[in-house]
Short mmCIF file of the C-alpha atoms (twelve columns), coordinates in Angstrom:
data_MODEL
# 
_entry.id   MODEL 
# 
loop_
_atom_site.group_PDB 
_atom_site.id 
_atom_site.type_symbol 
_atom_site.label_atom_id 
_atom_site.label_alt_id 
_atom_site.label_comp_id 
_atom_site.label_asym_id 
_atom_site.label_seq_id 
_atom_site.Cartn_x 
_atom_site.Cartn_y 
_atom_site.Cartn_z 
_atom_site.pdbx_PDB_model_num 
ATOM 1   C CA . UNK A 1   -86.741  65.181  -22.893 1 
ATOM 2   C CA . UNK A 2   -88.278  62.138  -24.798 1 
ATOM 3   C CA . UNK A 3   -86.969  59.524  -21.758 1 
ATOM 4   C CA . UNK A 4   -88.186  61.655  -19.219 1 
ATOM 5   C CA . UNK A 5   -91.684  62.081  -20.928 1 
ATOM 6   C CA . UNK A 6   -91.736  58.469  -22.026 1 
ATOM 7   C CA . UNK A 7   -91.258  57.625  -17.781 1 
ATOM 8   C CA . UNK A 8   -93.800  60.304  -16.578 1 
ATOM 9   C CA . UNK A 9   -96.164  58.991  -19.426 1 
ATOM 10  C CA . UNK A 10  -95.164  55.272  -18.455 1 
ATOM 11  C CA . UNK A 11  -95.750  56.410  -14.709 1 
ATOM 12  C CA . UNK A 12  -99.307  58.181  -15.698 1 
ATOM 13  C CA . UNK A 13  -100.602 54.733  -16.687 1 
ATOM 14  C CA . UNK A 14  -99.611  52.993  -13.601 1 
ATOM 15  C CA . UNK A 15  -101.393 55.475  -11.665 1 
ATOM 16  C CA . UNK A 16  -98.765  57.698  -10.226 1 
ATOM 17  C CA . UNK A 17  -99.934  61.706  -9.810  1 
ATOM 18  C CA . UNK A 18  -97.766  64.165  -11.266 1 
ATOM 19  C CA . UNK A 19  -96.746  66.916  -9.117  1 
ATOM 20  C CA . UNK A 20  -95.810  70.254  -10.284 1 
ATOM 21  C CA . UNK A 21  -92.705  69.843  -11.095 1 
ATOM 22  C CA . UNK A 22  -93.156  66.891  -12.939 1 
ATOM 23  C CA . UNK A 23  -96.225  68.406  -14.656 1 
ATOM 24  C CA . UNK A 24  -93.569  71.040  -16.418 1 
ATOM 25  C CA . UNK A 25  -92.140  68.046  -18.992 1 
ATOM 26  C CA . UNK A 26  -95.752  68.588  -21.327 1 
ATOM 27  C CA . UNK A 27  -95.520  72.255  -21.367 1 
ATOM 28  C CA . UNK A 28  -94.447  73.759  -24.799 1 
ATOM 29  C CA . UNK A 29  -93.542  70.123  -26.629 1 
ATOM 30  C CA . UNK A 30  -92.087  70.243  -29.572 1 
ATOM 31  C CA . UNK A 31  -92.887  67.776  -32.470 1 
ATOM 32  C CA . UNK A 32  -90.823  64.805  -30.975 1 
ATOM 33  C CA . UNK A 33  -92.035  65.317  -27.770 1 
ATOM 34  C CA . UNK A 34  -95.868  65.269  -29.491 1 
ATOM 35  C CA . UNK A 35  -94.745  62.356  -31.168 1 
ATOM 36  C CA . UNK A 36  -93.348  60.926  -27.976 1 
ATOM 37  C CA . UNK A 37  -96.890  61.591  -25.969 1 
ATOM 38  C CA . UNK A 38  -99.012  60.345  -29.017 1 
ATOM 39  C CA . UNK A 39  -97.353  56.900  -29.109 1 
ATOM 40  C CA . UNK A 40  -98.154  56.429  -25.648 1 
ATOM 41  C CA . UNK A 41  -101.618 58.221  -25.209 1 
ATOM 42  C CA . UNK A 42  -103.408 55.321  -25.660 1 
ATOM 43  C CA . UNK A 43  -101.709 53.450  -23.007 1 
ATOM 44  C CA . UNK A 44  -103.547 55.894  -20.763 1 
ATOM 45  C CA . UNK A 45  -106.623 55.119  -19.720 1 
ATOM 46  C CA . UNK A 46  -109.807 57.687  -20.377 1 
ATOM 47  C CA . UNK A 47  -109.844 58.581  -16.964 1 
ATOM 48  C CA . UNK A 48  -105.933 59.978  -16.617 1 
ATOM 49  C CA . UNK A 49  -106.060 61.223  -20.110 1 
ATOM 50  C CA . UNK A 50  -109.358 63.460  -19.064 1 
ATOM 51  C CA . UNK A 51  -107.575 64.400  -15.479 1 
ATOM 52  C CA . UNK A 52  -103.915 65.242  -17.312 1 
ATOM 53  C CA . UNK A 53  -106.142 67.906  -19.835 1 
ATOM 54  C CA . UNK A 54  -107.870 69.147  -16.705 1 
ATOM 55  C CA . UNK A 55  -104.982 69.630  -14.773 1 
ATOM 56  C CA . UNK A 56  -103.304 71.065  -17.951 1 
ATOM 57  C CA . UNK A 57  -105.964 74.048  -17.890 1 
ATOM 58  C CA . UNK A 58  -105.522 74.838  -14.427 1 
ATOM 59  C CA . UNK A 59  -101.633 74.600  -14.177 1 
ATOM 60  C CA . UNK A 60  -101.874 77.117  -17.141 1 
ATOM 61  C CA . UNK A 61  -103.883 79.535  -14.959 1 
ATOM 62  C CA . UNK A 62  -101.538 79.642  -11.797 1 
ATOM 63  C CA . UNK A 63  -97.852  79.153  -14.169 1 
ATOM 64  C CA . UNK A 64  -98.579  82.050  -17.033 1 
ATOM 65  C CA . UNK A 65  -95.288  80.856  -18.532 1 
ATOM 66  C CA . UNK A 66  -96.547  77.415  -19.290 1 
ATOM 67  C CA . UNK A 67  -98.062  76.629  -22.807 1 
ATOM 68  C CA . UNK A 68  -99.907  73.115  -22.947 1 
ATOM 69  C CA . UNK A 69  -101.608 74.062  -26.471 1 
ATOM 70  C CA . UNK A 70  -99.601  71.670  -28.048 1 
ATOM 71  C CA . UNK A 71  -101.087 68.729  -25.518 1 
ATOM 72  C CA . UNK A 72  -104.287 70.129  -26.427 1 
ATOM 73  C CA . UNK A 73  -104.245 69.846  -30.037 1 
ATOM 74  C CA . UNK A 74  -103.435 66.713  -29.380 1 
ATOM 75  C CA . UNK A 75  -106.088 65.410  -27.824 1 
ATOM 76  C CA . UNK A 76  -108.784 66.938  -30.353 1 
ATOM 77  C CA . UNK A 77  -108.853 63.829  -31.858 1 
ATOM 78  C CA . UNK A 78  -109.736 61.702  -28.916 1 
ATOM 79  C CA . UNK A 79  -111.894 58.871  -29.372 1 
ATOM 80  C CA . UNK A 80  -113.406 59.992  -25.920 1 
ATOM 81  C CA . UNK A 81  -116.255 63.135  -26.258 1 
ATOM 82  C CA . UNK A 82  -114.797 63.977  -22.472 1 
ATOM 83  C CA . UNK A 83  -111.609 64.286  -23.402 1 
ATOM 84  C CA . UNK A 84  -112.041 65.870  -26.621 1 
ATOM 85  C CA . UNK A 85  -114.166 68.270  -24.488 1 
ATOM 86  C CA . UNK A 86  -111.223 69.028  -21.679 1 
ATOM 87  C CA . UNK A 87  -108.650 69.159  -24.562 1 
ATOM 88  C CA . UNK A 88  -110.866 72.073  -26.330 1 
ATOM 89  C CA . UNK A 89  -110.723 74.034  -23.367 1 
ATOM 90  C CA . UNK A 90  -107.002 73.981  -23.331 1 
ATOM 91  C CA . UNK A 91  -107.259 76.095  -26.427 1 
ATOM 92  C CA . UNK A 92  -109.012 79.029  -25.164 1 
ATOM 93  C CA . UNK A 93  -106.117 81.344  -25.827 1 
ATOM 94  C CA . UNK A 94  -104.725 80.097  -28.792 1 
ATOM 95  C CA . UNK A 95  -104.294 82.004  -31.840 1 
ATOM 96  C CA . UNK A 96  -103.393 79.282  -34.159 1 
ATOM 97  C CA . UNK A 97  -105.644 79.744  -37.278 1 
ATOM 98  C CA . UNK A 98  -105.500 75.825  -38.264 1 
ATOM 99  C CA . UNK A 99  -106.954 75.516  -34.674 1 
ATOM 100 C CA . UNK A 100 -109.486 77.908  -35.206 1 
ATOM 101 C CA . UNK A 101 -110.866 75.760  -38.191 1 
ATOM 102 C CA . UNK A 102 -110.360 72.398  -36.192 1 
ATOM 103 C CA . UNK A 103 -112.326 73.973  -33.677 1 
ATOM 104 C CA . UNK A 104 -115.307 75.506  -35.993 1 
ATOM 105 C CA . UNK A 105 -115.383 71.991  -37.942 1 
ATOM 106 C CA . UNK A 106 -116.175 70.460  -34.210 1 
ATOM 107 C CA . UNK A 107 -118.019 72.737  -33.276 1 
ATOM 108 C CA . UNK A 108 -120.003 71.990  -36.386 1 
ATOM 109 C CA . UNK A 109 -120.093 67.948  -36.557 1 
ATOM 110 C CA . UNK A 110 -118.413 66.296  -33.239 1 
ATOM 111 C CA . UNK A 111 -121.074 64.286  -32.384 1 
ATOM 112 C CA . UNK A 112 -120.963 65.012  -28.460 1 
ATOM 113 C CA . UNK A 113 -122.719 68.202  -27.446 1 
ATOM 114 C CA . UNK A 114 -120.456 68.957  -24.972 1 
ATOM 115 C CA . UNK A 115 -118.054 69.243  -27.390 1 
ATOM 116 C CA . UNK A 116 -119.954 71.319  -29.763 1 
ATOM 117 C CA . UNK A 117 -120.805 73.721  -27.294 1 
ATOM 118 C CA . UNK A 118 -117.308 73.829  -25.500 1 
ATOM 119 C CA . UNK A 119 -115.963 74.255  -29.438 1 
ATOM 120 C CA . UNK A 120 -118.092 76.697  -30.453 1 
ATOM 121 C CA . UNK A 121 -117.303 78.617  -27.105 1 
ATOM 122 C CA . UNK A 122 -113.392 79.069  -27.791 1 
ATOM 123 C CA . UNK A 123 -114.223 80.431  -31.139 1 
ATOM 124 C CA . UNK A 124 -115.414 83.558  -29.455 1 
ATOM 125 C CA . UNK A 125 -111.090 84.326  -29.374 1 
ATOM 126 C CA . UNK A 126 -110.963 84.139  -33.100 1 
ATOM 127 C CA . UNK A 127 -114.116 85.889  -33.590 1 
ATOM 128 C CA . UNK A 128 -111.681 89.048  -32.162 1 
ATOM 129 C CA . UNK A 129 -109.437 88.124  -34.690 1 
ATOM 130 C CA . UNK A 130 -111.977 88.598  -37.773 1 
ATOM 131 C CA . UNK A 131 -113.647 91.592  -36.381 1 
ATOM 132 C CA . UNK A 132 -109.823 93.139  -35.948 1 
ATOM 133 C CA . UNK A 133 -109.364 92.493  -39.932 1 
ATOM 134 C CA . UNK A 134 -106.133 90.157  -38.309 1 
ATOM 135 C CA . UNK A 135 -107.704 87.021  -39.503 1 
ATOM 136 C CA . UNK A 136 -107.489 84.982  -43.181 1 
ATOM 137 C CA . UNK A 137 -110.871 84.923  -45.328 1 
ATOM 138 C CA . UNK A 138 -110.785 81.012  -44.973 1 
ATOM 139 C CA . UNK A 139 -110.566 80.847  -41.284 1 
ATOM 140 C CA . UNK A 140 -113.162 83.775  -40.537 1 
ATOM 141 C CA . UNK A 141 -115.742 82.466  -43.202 1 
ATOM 142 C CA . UNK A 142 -114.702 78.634  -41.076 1 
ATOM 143 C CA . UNK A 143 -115.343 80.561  -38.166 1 
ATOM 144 C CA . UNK A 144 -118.300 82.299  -39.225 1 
ATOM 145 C CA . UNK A 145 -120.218 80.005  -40.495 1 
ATOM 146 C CA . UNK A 146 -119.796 77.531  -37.575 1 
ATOM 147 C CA . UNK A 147 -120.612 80.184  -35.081 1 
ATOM 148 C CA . UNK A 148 -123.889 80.495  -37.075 1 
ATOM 149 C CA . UNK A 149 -124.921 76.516  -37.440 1 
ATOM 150 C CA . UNK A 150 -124.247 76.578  -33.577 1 
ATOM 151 C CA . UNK A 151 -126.858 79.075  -32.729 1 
ATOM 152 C CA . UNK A 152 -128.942 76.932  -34.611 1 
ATOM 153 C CA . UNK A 153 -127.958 73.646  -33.000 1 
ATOM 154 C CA . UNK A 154 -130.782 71.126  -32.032 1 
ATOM 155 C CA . UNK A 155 -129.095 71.118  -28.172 1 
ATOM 156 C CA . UNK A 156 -130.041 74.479  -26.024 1 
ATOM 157 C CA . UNK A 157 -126.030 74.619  -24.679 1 
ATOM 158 C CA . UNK A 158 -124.553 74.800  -28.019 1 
ATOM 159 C CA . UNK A 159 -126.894 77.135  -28.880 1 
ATOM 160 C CA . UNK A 160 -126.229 79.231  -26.276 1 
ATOM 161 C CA . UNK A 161 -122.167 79.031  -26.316 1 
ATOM 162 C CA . UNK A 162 -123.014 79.779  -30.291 1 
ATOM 163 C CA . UNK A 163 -124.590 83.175  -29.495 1 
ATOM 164 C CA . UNK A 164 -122.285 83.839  -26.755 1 
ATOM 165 C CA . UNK A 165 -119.116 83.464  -29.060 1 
ATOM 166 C CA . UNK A 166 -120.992 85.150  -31.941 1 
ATOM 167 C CA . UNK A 167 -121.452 88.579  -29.493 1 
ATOM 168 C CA . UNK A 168 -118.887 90.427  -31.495 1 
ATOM 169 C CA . UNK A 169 -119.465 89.330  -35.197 1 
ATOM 170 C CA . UNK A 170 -121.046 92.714  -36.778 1 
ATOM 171 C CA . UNK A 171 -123.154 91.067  -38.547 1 
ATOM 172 C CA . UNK A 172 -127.204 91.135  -39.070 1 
ATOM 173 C CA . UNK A 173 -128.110 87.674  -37.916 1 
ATOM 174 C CA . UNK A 174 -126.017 87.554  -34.592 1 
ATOM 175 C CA . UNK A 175 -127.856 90.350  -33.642 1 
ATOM 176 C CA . UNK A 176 -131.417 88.729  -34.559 1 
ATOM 177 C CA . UNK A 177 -130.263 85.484  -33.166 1 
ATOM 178 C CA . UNK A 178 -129.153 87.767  -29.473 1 
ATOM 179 C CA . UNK A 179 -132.767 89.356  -29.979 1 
ATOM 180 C CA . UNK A 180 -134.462 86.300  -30.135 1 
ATOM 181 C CA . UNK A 181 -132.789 84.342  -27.452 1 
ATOM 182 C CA . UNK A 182 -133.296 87.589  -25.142 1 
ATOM 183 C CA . UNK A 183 -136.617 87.718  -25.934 1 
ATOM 184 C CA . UNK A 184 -137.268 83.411  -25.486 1 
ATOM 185 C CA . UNK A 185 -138.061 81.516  -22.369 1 
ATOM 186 C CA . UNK A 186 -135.219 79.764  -22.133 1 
ATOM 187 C CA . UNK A 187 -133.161 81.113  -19.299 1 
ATOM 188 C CA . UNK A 188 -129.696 79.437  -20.596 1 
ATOM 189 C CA . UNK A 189 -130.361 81.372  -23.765 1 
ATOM 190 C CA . UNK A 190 -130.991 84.816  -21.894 1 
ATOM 191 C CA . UNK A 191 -128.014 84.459  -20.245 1 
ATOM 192 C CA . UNK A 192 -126.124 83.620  -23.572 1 
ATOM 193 C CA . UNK A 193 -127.702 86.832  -25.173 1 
ATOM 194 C CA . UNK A 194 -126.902 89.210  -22.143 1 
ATOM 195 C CA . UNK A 195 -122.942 88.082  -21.956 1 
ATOM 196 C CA . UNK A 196 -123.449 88.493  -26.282 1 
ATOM 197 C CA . UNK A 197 -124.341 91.769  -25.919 1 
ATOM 198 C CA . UNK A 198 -121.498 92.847  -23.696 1 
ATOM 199 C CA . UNK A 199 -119.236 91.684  -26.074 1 
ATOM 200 C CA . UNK A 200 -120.917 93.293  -28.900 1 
ATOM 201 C CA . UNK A 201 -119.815 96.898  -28.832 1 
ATOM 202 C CA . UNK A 202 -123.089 98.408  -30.104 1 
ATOM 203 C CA . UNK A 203 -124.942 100.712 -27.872 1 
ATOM 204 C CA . UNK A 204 -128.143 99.542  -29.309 1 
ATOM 205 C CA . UNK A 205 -127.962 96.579  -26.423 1 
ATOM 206 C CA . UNK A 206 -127.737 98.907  -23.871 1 
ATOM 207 C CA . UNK A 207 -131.590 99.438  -23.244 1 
ATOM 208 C CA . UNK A 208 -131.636 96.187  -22.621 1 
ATOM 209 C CA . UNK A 209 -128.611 95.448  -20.372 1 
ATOM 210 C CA . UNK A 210 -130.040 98.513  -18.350 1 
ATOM 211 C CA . UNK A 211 -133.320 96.743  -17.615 1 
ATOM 212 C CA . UNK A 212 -131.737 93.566  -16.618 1 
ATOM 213 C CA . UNK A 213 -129.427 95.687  -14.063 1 
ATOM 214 C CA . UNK A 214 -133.095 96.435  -12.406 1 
ATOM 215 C CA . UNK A 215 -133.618 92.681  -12.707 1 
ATOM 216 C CA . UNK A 216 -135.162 90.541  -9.518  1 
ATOM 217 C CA . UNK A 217 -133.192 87.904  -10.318 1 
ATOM 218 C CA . UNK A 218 -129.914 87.433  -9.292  1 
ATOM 219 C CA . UNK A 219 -128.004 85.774  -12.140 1 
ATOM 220 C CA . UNK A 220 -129.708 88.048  -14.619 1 
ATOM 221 C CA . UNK A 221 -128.651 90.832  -12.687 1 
ATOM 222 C CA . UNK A 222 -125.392 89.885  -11.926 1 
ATOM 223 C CA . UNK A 223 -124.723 88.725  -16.069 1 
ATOM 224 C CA . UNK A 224 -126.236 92.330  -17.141 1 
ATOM 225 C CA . UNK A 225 -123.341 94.395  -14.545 1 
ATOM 226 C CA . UNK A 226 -120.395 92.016  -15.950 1 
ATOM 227 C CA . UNK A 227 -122.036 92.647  -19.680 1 
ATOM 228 C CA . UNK A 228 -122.582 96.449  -18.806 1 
ATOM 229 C CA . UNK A 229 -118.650 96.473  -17.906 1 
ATOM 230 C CA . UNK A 230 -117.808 94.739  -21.361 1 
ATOM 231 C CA . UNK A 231 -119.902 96.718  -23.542 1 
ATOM 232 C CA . UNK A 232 -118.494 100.277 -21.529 1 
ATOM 233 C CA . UNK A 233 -121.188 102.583 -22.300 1 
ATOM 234 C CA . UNK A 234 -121.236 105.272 -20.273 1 
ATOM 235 C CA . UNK A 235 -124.808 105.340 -20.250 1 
ATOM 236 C CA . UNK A 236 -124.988 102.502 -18.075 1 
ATOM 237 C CA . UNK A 237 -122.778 104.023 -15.090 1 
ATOM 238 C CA . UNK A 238 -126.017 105.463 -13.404 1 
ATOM 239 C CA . UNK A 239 -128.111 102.106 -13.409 1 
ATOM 240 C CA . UNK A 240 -124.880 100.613 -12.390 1 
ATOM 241 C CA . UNK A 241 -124.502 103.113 -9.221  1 
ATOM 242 C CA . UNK A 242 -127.341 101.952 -7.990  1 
ATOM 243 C CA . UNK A 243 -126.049 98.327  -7.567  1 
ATOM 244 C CA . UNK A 244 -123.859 99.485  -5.152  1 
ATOM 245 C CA . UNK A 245 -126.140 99.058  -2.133  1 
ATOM 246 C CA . UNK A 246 -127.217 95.704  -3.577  1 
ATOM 247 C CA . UNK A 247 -127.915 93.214  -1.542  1 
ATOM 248 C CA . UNK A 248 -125.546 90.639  -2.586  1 
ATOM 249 C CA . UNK A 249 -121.685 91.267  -2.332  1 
ATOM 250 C CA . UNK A 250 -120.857 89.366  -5.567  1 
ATOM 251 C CA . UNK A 251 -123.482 92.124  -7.495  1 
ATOM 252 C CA . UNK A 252 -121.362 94.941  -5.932  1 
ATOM 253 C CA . UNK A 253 -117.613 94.170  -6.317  1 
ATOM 254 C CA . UNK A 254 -118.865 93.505  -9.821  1 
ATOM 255 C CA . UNK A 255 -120.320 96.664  -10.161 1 
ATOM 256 C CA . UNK A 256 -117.366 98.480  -8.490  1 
ATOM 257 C CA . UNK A 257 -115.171 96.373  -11.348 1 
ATOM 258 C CA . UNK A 258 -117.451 97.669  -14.168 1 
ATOM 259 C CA . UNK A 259 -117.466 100.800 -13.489 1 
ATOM 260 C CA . UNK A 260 -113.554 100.786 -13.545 1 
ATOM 261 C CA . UNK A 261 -114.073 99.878  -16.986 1 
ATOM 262 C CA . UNK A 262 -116.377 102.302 -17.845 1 
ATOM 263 C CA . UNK A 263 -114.774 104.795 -16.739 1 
ATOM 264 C CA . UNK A 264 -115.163 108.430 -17.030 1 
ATOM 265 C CA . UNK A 265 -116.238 111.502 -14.619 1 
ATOM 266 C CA . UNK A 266 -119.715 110.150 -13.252 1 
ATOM 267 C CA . UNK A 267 -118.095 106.595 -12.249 1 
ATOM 268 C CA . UNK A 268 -114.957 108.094 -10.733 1 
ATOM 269 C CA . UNK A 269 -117.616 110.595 -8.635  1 
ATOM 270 C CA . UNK A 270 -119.244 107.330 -7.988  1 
ATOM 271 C CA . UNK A 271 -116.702 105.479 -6.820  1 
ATOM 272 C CA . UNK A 272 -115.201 108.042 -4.625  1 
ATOM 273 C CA . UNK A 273 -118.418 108.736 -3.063  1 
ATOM 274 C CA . UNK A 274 -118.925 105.001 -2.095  1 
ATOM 275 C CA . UNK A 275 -115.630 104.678 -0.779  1 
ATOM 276 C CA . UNK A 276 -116.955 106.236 2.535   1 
ATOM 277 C CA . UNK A 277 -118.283 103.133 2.729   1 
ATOM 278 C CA . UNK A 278 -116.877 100.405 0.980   1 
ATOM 279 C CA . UNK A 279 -117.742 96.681  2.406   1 
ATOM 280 C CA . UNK A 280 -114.597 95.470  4.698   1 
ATOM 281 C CA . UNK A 281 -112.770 92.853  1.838   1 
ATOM 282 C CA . UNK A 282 -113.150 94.972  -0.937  1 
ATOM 283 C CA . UNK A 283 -110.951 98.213  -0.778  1 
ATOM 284 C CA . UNK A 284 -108.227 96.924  -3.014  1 
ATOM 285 C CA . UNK A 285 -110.691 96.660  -5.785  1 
ATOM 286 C CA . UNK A 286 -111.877 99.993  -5.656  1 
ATOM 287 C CA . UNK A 287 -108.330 101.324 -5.401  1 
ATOM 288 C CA . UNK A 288 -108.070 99.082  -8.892  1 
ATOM 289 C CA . UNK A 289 -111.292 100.434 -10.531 1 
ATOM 290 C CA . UNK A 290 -111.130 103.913 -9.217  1 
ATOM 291 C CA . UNK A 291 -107.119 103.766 -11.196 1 
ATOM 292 C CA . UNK A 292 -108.806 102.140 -13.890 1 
ATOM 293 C CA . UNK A 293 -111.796 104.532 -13.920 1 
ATOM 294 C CA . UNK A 294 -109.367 107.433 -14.383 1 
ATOM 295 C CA . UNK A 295 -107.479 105.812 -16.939 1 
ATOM 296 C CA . UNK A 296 -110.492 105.347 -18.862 1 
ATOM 297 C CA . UNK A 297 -111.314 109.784 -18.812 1 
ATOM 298 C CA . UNK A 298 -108.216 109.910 -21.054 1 
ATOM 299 C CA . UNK A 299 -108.820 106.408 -23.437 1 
ATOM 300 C CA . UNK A 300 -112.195 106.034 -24.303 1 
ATOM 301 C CA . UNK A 301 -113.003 102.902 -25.643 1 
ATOM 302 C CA . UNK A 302 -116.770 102.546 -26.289 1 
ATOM 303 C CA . UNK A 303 -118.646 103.141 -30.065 1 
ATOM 304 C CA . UNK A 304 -120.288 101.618 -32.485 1 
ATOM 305 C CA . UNK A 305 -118.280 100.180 -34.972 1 
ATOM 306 C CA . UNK A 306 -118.146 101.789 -38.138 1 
ATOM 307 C CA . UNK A 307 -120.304 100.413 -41.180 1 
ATOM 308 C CA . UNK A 308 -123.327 97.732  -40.811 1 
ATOM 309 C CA . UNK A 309 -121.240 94.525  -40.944 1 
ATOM 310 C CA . UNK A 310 -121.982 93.923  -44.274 1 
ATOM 311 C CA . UNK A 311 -118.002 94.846  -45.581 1 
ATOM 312 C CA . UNK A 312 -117.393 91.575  -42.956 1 
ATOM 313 C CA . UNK A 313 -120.145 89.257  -44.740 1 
ATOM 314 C CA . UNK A 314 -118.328 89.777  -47.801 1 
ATOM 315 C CA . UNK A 315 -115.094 89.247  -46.870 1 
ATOM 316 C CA . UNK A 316 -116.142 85.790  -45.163 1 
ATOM 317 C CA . UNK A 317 -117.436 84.786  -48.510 1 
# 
């Protein structure tokens, strides 16, 4: 394994493209492998190095069984903000707590905003993890309190991915900090605090999804249906029925996918009823949402979460 990744790695730098196949040899490395790819990383210029991560995130989307976290960590300590940036968003579904607190220290101090913001973004997996009670003290008060210097970050994008990881913290000042970017001018920031509240899992948001479901603008309307699908109050399935003449196709297969996880009798009625007329492209996904929808009469997953957050402040301290 070490020859062939030496060759590929030797090959990399000479400008040869990997194909698929060859692609497989940095999947799930082991520590001489790592060590094996480390010695010769800097033979690679910043260019390959940035395109190899790149690749690595999209080979991991189409191949479920391949695992390039271990490329990723890797890379964190780049000397190159792009790469550091490509080789954080390898780690979006890791669950390694010693990654969790590499990630909230850059998303913290790197001094590349792209990296802070792409950082503090992939901490929004973790932030699962500490709401769950399935997370150490040290990493969730890491986690916590770099989520929190984020949303106060001089830079409007780390800011926003802040928020936007923060959505599910139950704690007092994510929800002032989703209040005030809501209520701001800054359109990044809205759009931060709508996705923030769909993650939330308090009805309290839903007033406010709801009016940006009525929304003249299209982004805003088509955040508040994804957020109104996340958040799956049931309160929103009428606001959301009326999307489903909308004028834009993205809005309604949306719609038709939120209220699949919603759920309950009024979207199933929905559903069926615009199934009499379902756009030509998009009968498998009401099929899907209309199982889902049913699914969802017998598991009902929307409430607020018990206690004010405060048990979670504590614990981080």
């Amino acid at each position: 394994m070490g020859e062939t990744l030496s060759r590929l790695l030797e090959m990399l730098a000479d400008g040869h493209e990997l194909t698929a196949a060859e692609f497989g040899a940095f999947s799930d490395l082991d520590k001489s492998a790592v060590a094996v790819v480390r010695e010769k990383w800097g033979d690679l210029d910043v260019a390959t190095r940035a395109l190899l991560l790149e690749r690595a995130g999209e080979m991991a989307d189409v191949h479920l069984d391949m695992n390039f976290e271990a490329l990723g960590k890797l890379a964190l300590d780049d000397p190159d903000p792009e790469v550091r940036e490509r080789a954080v968003s390898t780690l979006w579904e890791s669950s390694d707590r010693a990654v969790a607190r590499r990630l909230a220290e850059m998303a913290s101090s790197d001094p590349a905003i792209g990296v802070r913001a792409a950082a503090a973004l992939c901490l929004r997996e973790f932030v699962e993890a500490i709401e769950s009670r399935d997370c150490d003290q040290e990493t969730a008060a890491a986690v916590t309190s770099a989520l929190k210097a984020a949303t106060e970050d001089s830079d409007i994008g780390v800011r926003a991915a802040g928020i936007e990881a923060a959505g599910a913290l139950s704690q007092d000042w994510v929800a002032d900090r989703i209040l005030e970017a809501y209520e701001g001018e800054e359109r990044e920031l809205r759009v931060a605090a709508i996705r923030a509240m769909g993650a939330s899992a308090l009805e309290r948001w839903t007033e406010y999804i709801a009016d940006q479901l009525y929304s003249g603008d299209l982004e805003m309307r088509f955040e508040a249906v994804l957020a109104a699908g996340e958040l799956g109050s049931e309160s929103l399935v009428e606001p959301l029925g009326e999307l489903l003449v909308d004028d834009d196709p993205e809005v309604v297969l949306a719609v038709i996918e939120a209220l699949g996880e919603i759920g309950g009798e009024e979207a199933v009625e929905l559903l069926n009823a615009f199934a009499a007329h379902v756009p030509e492209g998009m009968e498998d996904a009401l099929e899907a949402a209309l199982g889902a929808a049913a699914d969802m009469q017998l598991f009902r997953r929307f409430g607020e979460p018990t206690g004010d957050g405060t048990d979670d402040e504590e614990e981080d301290e």
